[in-house]
PALUMPA-414857 format. One record per residue (C-alpha): x, z, y; residue number from 1; residue in one letter. Coordinates in Angstrom, 2 decimals. Layout:
<pts>
PT | c1 | c3 | c2 | i | aa
PT | X | Z | Y | NUM | A
...
</pts>
This chain:
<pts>
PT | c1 | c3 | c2 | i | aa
PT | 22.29 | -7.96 | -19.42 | 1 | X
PT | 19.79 | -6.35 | -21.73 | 2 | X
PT | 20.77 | -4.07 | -24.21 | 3 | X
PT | 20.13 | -1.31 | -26.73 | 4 | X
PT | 20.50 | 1.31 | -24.03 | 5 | X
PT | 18.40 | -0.64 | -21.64 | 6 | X
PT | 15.96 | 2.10 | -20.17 | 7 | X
PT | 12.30 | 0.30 | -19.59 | 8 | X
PT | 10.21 | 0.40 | -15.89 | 9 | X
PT | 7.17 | -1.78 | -15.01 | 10 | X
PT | 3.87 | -2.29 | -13.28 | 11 | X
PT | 0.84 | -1.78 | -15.19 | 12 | X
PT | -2.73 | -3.86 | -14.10 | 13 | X
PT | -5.07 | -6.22 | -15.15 | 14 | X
PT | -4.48 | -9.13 | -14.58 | 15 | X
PT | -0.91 | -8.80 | -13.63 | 16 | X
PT | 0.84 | -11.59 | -13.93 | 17 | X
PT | 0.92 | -12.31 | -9.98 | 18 | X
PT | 2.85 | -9.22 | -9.20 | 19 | X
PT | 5.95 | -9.81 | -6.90 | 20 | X
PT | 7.16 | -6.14 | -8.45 | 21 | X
PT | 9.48 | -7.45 | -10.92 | 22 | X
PT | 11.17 | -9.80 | -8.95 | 23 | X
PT | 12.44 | -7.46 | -5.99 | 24 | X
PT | 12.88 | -4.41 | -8.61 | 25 | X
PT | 14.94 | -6.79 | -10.70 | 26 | X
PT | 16.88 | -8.01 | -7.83 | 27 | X
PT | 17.38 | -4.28 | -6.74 | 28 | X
PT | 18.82 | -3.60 | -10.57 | 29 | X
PT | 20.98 | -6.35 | -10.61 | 30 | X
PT | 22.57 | -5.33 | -7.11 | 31 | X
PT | 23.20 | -1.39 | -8.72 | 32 | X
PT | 24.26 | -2.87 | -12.04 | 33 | X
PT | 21.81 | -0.10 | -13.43 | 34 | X
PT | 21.23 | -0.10 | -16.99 | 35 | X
PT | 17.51 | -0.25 | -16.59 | 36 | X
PT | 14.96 | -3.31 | -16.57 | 37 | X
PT | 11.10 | -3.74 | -14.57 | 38 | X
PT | 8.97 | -5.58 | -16.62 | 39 | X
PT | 4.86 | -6.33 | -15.93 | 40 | X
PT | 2.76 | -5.10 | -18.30 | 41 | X
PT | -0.92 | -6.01 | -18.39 | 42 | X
PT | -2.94 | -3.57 | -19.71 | 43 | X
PT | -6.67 | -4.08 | -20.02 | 44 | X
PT | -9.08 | -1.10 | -18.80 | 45 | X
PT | -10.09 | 0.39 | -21.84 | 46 | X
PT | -6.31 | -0.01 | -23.67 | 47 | X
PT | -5.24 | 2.13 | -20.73 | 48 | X
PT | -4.97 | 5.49 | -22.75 | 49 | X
PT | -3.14 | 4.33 | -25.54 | 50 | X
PT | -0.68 | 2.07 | -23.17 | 51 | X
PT | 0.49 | 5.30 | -21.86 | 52 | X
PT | 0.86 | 6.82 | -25.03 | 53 | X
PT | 2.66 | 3.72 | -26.08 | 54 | X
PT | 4.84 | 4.13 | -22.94 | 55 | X
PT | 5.84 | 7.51 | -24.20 | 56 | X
PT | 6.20 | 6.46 | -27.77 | 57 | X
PT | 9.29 | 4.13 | -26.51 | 58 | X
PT | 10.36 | 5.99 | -23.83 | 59 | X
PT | 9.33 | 3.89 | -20.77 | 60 | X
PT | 10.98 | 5.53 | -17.79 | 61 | X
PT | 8.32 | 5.08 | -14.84 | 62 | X
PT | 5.99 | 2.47 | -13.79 | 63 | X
PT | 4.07 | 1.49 | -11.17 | 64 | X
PT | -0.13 | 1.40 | -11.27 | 65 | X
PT | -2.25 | -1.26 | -9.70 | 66 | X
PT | -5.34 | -3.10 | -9.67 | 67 | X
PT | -8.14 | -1.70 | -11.61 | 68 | X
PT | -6.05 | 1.51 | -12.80 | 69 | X
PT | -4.78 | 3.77 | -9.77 | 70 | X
PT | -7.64 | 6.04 | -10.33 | 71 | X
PT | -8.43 | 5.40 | -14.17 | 72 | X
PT | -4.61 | 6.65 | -14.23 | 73 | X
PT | -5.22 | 10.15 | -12.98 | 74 | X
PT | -6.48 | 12.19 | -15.75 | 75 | X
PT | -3.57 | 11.03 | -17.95 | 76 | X
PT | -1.33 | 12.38 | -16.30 | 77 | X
PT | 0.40 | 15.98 | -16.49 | 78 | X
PT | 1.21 | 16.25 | -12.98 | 79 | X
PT | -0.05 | 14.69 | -9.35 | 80 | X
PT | 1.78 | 15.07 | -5.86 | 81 | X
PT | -0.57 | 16.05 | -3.51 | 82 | X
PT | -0.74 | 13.51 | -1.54 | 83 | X
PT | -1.62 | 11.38 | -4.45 | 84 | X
PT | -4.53 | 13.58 | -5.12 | 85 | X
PT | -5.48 | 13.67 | -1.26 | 86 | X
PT | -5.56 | 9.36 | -1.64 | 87 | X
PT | -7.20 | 9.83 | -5.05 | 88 | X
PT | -5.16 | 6.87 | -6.49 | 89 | X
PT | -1.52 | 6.78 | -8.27 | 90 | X
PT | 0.44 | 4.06 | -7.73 | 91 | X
PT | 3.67 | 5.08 | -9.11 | 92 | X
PT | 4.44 | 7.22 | -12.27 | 93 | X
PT | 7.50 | 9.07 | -13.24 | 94 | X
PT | 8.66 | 10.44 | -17.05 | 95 | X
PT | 9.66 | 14.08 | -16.88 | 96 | X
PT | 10.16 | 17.05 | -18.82 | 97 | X
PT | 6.39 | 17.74 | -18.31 | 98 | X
PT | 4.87 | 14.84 | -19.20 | 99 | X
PT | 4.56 | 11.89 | -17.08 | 100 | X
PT | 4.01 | 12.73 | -13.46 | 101 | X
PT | 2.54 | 10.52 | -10.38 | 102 | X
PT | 3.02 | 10.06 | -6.73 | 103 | X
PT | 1.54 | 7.42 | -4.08 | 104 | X
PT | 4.59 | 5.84 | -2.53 | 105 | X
PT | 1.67 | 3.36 | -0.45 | 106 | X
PT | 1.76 | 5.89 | 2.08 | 107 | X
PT | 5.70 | 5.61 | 2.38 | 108 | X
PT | 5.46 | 1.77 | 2.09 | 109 | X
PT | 2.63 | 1.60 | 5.20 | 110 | X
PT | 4.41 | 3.71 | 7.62 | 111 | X
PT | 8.00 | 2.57 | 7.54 | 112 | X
PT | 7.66 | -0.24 | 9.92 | 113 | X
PT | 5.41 | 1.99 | 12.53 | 114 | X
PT | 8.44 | 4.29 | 12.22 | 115 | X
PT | 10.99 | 1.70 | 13.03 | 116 | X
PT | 8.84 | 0.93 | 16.25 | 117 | X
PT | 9.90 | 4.31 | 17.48 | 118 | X
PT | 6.78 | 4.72 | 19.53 | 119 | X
PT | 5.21 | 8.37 | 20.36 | 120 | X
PT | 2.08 | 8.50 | 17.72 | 121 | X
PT | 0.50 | 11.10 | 19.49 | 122 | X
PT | -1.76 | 10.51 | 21.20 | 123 | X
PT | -2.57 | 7.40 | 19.56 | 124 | X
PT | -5.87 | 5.74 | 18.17 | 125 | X
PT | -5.93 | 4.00 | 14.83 | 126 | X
PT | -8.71 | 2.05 | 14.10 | 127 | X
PT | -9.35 | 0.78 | 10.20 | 128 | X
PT | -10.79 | -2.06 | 9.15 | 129 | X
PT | -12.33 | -1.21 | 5.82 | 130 | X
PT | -13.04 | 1.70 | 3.62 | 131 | X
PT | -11.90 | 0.82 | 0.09 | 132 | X
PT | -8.61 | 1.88 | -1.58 | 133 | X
PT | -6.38 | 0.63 | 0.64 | 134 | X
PT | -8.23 | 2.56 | 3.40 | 135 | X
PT | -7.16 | 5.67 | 1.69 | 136 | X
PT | -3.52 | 5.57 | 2.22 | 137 | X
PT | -3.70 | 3.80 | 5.49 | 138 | X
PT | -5.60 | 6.81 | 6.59 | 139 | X
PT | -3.09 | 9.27 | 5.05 | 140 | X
PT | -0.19 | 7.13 | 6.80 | 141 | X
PT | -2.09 | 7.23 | 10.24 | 142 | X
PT | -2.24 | 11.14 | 9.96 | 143 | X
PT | 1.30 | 11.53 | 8.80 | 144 | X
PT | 2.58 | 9.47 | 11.63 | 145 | X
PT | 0.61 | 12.04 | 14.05 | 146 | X
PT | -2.03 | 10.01 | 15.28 | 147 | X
PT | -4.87 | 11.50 | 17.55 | 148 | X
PT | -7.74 | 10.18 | 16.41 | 149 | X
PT | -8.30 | 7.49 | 13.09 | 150 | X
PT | -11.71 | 5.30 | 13.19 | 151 | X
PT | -12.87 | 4.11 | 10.07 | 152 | X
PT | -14.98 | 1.02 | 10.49 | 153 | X
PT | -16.92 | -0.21 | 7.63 | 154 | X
PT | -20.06 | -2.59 | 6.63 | 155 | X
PT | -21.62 | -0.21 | 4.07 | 156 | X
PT | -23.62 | 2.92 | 5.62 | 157 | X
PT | -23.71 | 4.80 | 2.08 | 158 | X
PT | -20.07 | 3.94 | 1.55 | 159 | X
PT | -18.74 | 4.86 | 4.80 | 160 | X
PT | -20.06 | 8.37 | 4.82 | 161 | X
PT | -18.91 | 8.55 | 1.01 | 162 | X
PT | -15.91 | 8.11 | 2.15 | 163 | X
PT | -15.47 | 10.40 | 5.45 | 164 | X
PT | -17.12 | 13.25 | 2.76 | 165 | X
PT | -14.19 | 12.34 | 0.41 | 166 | X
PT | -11.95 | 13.79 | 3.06 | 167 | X
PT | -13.60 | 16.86 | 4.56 | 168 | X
PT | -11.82 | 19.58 | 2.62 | 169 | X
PT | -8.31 | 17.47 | 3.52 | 170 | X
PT | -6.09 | 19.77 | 5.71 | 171 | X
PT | -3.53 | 16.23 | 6.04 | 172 | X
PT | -6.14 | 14.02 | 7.39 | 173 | X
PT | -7.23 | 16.58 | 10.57 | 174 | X
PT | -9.53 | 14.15 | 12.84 | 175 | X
PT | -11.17 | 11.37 | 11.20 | 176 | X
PT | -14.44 | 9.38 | 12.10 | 177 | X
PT | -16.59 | 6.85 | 10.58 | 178 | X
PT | -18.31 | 4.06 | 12.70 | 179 | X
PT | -20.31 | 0.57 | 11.67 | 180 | X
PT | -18.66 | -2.89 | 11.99 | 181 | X
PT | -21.24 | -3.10 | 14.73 | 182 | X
PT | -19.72 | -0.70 | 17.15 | 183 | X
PT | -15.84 | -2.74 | 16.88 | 184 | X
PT | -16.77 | -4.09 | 20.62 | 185 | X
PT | -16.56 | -0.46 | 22.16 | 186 | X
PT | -14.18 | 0.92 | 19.77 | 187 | X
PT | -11.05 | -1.94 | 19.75 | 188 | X
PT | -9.82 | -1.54 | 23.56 | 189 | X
PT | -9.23 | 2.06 | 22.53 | 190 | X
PT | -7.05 | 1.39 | 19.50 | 191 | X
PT | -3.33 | 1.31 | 19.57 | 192 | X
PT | -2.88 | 0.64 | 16.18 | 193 | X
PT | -5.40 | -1.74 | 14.50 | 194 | X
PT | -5.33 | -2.06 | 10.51 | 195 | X
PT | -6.40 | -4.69 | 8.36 | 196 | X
PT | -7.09 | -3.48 | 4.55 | 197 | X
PT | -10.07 | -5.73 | 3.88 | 198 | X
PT | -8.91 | -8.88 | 1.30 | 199 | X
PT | -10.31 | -11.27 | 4.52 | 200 | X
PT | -7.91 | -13.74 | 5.22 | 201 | X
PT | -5.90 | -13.58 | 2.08 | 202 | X
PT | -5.19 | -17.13 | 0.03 | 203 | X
PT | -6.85 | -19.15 | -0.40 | 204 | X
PT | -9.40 | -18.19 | 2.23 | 205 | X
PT | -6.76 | -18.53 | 4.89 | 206 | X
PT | -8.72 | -19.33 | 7.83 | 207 | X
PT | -10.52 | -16.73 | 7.85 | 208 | X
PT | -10.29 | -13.52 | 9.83 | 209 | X
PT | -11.70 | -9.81 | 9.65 | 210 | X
PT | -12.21 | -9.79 | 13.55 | 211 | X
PT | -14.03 | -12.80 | 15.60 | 212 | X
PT | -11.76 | -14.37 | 18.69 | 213 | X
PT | -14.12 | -12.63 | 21.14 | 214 | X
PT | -13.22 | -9.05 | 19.35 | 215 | X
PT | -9.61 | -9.52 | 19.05 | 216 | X
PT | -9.41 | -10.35 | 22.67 | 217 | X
PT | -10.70 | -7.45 | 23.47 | 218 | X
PT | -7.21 | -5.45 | 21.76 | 219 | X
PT | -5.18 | -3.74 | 24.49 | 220 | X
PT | -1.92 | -5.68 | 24.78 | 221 | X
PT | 1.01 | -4.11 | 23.03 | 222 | X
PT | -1.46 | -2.83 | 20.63 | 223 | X
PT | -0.24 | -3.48 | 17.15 | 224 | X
PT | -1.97 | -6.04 | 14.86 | 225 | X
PT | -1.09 | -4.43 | 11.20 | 226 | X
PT | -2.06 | -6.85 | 8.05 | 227 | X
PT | -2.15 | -5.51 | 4.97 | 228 | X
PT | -2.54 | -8.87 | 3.17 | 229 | X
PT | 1.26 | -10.78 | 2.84 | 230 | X
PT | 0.41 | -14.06 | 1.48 | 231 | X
PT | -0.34 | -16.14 | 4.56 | 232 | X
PT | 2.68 | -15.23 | 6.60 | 233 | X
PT | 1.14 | -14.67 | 9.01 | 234 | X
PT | -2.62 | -14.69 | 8.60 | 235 | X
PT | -5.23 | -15.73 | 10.99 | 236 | X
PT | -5.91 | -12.19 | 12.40 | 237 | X
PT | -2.16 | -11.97 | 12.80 | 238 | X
PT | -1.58 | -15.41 | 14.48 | 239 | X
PT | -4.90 | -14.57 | 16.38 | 240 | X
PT | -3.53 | -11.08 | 17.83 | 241 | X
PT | -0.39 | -11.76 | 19.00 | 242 | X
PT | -1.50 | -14.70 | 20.39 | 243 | X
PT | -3.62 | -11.73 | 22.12 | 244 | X
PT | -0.42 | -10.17 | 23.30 | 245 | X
PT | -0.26 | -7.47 | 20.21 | 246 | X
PT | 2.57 | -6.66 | 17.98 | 247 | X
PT | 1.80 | -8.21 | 14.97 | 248 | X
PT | 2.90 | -6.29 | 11.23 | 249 | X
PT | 1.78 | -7.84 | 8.08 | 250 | X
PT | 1.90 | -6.23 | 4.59 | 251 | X
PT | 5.29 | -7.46 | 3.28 | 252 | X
PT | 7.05 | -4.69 | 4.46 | 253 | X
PT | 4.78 | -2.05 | 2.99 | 254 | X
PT | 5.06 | -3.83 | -0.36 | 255 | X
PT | 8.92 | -3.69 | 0.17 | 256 | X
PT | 8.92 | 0.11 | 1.08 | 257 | X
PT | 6.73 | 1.49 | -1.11 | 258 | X
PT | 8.53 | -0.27 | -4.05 | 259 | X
PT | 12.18 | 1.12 | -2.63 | 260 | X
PT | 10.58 | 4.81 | -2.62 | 261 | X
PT | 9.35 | 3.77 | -6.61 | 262 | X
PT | 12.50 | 3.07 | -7.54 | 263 | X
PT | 14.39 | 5.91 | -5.78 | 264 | X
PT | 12.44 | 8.44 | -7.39 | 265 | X
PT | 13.44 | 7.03 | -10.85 | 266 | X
PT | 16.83 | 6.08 | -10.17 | 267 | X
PT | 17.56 | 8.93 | -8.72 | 268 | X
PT | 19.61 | 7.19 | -5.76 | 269 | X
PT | 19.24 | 4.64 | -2.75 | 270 | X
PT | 18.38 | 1.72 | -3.70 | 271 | X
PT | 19.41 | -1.75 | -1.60 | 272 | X
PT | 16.37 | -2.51 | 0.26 | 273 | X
PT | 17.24 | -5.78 | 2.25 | 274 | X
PT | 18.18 | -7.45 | -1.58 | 275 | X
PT | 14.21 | -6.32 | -2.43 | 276 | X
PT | 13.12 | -7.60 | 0.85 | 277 | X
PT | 15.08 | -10.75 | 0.68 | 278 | X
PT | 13.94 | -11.37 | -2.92 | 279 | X
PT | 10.67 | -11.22 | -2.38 | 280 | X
PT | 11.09 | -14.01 | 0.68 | 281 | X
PT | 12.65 | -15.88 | -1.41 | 282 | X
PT | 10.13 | -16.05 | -3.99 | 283 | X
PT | 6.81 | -16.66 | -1.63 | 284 | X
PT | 9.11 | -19.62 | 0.16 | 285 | X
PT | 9.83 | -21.01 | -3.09 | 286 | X
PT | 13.16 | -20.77 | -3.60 | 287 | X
</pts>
């Protein structure tokens, strides 16, 4: 039930109206019978600035930033978590006394299901497929986790080494190299942990896949397969992999976790994560 004392959250982006954030927050809400309600809010890219002052204006509570604004975001802000500033993108932003703070809960999100898995990270090899914002927490993740050694593989020479630069004065991300899509045969047999965060194989391109059958046959069995595309379930590179032999992962549960730790931090309490998780396969099944 809305009311008068309803307390506002949402998701800010451009276009937004695909977002799956309202209906697990929602669902979440509903369980906790809090007072509070997650709406989407799209917000083109130049009506950013005054959306936020608008947000203050009526006393939005938090929301979450994606697509094109988790780095237009930053310098309207009062306050940045540093691993937020390590990413360089916001994803999630908080009201408090100082003005509106933000965090990147994408990190969180990535990492819970490698945790669950329970596996000794350490001496581990990640290897990253991509280097574009989703890179950025992946590569944050892989560190935090305790991973040896994280490859970055990428099909733009300029942007590649833009991006290992980006992360040279970074005391969380210790050992990180940079290699050309060319060099995946050598590389991949290494990897324990292989990461998807290009959009290949997302709908409606379904069939097609980031890594050829003659590459992903070349993954060491038990290696895990992680997607960070949701929508197939699974995709190609995921069907491919574990047909391989490799623990496949694909990006629902990130989008899951990294919306429970959202709604934690402005709740300020646990929040039921198999209702968000359940909602959400409910809605891509069509229920």
């Amino acid at each position: 039930m809305i009311l008068g004392t309803t307390k506002l959250l949402g998701v800010v982006g451009y276009p937004v109206a695909h977002s799956l954030s309202p209906v697990m927050h929602n669902a979440a809400i509903a369980q906790l019978g809090a007072d509070y309600i997650y709406l989407p809010f799209p917000v083109a890219p130049d009506q950013l600035k005054p959306a936020i002052a608008g947000f203050q204006a009526i006393g939005v509570q938090g929301f979450n930033v994606t697509i094109p604004h988790k780095q237009t975001v930053m310098p309207l802000l009062s306050g940045i978590s540093e691993v937020a500033q390590v990413i360089g993108a916001v994803n999630t932003v908080a009201w408090t006394d100082q003005g509106w703070w933000g965090t990147n809960t994408d990190v969180i999100g990535f990492m819970a299901p490698l945790k669950a898995m329970n596996r000794d990270w350490q001496g581990a090899i990640a290897l990253v497929l991509g280097n574009g914002g989703s890179a950025r927490a992946v590569v944050a993740g892989c560190a935090q986790l305790g991973c040896a050694d994280t490859w970055v593989v990428g099909r733009d020479p300029k942007k590649l080494e833009a991006f290992h630069a980006s992360w040279q004065d970074s005391t969380l991300v210790p050992r990180l190299s940079v290699y050309p899509w060319s060099e995946l045969p050598v590389l991949l047999p290494q990897a324990s942990l292989v990461v998807n965060t290009t959009p290949i194989g997302m709908h409606p391109k379904v069939e097609e896949t980031p890594l050829s059958q003659a590459e992903i046959e070349s993954l060491q069995p038990g290696a895990i397969a992680y997607d960070l595309i949701y929508t197939p379930r699974p995709t190609q590179f995921l069907q491919l992999a574990q047909s391989r032999g490799a623990i496949a992962c694909d990006g629902l549960e990130m989008l899951v976790q990294q919306g429970a730790a959202a709604l934690e931090l402005w709740l300020q309490q646990p929040v039921p994560v198999d209702t968000m998780r359940q909602s959400l396969l409910e809605q891509l099944q069509g229920k």
